[in-house]
N, C-alpha and C positions, 0 to 999 in steps of 0.2 A: 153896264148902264141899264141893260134889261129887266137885270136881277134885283137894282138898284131902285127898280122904279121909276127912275128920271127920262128913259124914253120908252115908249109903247110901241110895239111894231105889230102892225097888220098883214097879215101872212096873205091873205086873199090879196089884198092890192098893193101888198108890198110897198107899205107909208111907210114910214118913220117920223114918230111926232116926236119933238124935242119936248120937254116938260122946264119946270123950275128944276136949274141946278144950283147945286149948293156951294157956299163960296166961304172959303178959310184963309182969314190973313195969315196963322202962320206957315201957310205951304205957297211956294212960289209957282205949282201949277194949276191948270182950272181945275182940272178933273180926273178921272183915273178909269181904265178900261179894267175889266177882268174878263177869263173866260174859264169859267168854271170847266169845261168838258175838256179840255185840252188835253189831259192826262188820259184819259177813255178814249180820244178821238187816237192815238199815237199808238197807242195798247191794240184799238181795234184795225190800225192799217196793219196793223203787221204780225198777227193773230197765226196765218200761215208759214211765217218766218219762226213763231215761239214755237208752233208744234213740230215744223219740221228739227228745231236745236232740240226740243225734249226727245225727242226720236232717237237724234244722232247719240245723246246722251247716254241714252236707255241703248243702244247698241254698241258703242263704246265699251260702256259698261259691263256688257255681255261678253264681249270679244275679251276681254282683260281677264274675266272671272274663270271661261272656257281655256284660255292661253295657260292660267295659271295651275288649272286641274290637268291642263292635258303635262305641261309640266313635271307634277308633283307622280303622274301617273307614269312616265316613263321613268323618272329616280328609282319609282316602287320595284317598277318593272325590271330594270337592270338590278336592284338587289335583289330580287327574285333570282333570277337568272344565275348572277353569282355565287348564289349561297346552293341554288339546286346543284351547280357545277364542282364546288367546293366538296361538298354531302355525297353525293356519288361519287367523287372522285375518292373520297376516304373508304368509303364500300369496297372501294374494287381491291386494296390490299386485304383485309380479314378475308373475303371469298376466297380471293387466289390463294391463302392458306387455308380454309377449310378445304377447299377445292384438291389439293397435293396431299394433306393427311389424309382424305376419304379415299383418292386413288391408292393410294400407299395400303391404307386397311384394307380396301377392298381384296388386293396381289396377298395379303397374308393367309396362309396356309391353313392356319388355325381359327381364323374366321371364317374362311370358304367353309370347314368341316362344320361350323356351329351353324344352323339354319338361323337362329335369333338372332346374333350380331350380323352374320351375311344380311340380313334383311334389314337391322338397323342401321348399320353402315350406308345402305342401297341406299334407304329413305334421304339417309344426311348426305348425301350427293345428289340426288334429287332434288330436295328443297333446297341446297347449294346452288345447283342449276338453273334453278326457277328464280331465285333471288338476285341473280346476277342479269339473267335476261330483264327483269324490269328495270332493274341499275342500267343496264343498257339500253333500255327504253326511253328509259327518263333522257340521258341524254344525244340520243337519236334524234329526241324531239325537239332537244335544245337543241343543235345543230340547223336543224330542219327550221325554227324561228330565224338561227341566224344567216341564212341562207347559204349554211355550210356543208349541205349533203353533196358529197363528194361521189358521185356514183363512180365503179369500175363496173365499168360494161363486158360484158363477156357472150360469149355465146352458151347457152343453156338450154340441156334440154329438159322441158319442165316436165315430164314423165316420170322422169327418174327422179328427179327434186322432190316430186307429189313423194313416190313411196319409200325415200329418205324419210322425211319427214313424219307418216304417216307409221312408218317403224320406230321412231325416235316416242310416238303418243301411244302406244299400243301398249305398255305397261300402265298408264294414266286411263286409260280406257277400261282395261279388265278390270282394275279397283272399283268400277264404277258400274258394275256388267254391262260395258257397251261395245260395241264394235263399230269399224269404219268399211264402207265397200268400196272399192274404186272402179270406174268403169274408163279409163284412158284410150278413148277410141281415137285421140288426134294421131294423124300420120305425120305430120309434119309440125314437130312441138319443137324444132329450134329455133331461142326466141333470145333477141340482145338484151341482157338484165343485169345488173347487180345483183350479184347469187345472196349474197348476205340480206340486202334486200328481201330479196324473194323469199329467202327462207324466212325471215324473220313476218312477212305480211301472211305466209301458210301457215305459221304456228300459230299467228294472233289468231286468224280466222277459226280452227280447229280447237287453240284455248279454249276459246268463249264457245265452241259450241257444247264444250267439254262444259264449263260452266253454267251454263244456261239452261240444261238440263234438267226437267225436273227427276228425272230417272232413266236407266238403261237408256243411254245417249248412242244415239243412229246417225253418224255420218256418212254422205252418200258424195264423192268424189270425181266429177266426169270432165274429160278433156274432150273437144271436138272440133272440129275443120267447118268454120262457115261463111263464105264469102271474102274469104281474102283474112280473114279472123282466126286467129285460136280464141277459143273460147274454155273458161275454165269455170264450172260451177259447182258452189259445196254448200248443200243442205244437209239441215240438221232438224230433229223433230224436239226441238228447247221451246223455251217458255214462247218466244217470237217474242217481237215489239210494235208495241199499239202504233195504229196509223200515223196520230200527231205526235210522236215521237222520233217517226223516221228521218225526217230531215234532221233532226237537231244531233243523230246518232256519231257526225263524223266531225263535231266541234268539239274542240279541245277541253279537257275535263268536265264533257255533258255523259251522265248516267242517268238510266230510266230510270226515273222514281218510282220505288216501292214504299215507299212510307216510312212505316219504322223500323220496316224488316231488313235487315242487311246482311243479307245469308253469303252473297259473292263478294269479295275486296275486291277493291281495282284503281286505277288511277282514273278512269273515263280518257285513257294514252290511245289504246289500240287500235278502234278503229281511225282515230286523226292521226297516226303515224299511217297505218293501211293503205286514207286518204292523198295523202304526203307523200309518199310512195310512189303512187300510180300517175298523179301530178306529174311529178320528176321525172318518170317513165312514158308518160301521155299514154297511158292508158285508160279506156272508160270502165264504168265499174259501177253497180247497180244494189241498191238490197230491196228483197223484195221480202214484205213478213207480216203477219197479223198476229194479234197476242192468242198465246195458245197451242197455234199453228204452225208453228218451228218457224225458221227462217233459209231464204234462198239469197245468196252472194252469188254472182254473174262478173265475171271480169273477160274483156275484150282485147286482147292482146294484140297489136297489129303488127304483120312479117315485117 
């Protein structure tokens, strides 16, 4: 009626003047109301109701898209896992026969007397060797995801484990003109381990410093009794690793970036098995290192 003209409404005194209305014989009523804002008036009571459904909507949304990536990201992941498992599993027959021929050449009579084949025979039992331990790395660490590391615990004395192992490097060493010094001052180095373990986390450590090297590689190996601790540290004078690299060092396939240089192969396994390791054993375990300035590994062993 407002819109219409036919009544005036005074806001200050709140009248309402009636006017001439208009009058149509063919409609059987006087008149007709409208209210033009009704649609706007309904829209704006419930302004907080559309944005909280746009909200829900838009997190809905979210929740379905996230569900369906995480999804697609475990599928990937199991066929990871499977085809790593499958791949190494084929590895381990070809080694175990290069592995019996290169023993076999090695016990031959007429290879012992030839210094040339004695030496290249050595090499292909060597790189045999090496080859097998990352096959065995690889899946160590697939184990280790499925939370299949079966520890046999034993008692160990890690003294002797050190210069197992540190004999076992010592041909890897001379190629290299480096040497290793050990200083084993613990008196009481009997420690409950998984020897396999343990051997396998002193070879990574000693690897890489064997690697990391920029020349005549210095390992320096010390056992010691402190506070209820064995304590086990091995420096090396390698390339180190930059500050903001250290944390990222024991996350699964992370290697310090060199750019485009890629002088050492590696899977970035090592130290997240090392990590994996010591977990499993509750051991604490530290790196301390600046690029340049070699590196220092500190593992805490408790009686």
């Amino acid at each position: 009626m407002v819109y219409g003209e036919y009544v005036s409404f005074n806001r200050t005194q709140k009248i309402v003047t009636l006017g001439e209305l208009p009058k149509y014989d063919e409609f059987i009523y006087y008149f007709g109301i409208n209210f033009p804002k009704q649609t706007s008036y309904l829209i704006a009571g419930n302004t907080l109701w559309i944005i909280f459904s746009f909200l829900l909507m838009i997190t809905v949304s979210f929740f379905v898209y996230a569900l369906s990536i995480i999804l697609r990201q475990k599928r990937l992941s199991e066929l990871q896992k499977d085809f790593i498992n499958n791949m190494t599993h084929e590895f381990k027959t070809p080694i175990s026969t290069i592995n019996i021929a290169s023993s076999v050449l090695l016990k031959n009579e007429y290879i012992k007397n030839n210094v040339d084949l004695s030496n290249y025979t050595q090499i292909i039992n060597e790189q045999n060797d090496r080859l097998n331990w990352q096959v065995e790395k690889v899946l160590q660490v697939t184990e280790i995801e499925q939370d299949r590391m079966n520890l046999k615990i034993e008692k160990i004395y890690l003294n002797e484990s050190i210069k197992s192992v540190v004999n076992s490097v010592k041909l890897n060493l001379e190629t290299k003109e480096g040497n290793v010094k050990t200083d084993l001052l613990a008196k009481n180095d009997l420690i409950n381990c998984d020897k396999l373990h343990l051997t396998n986390v002193l070879y990574n450590i000693i690897d890489n410093a064997i690697k990391y090297s920029a020349e005549n590689p210095k390992i320096i190996i010390k056992t010691s009794d402190v506070a209820g601790f064995l304590c086990l540290s091995i420096c090396d004078n390698g390339i180190g690793i930059a500050e903001e690299h250290i944390k990222n060092v024991k996350n699964k396939f992370f290697r310090v970036p060199t750019g485009k240089v890629h002088n050492v192969k590696g899977f970035g396994l090592g130290l997240y098995y090392v990590s994996q390791v010591c977990k499993a054993h509750h051991w604490d375990w530290e790196i301390n290192s600046q690029k340049g300035e070699g590196t220092r590994i500190l593992f805490k062993i408790k009686h």
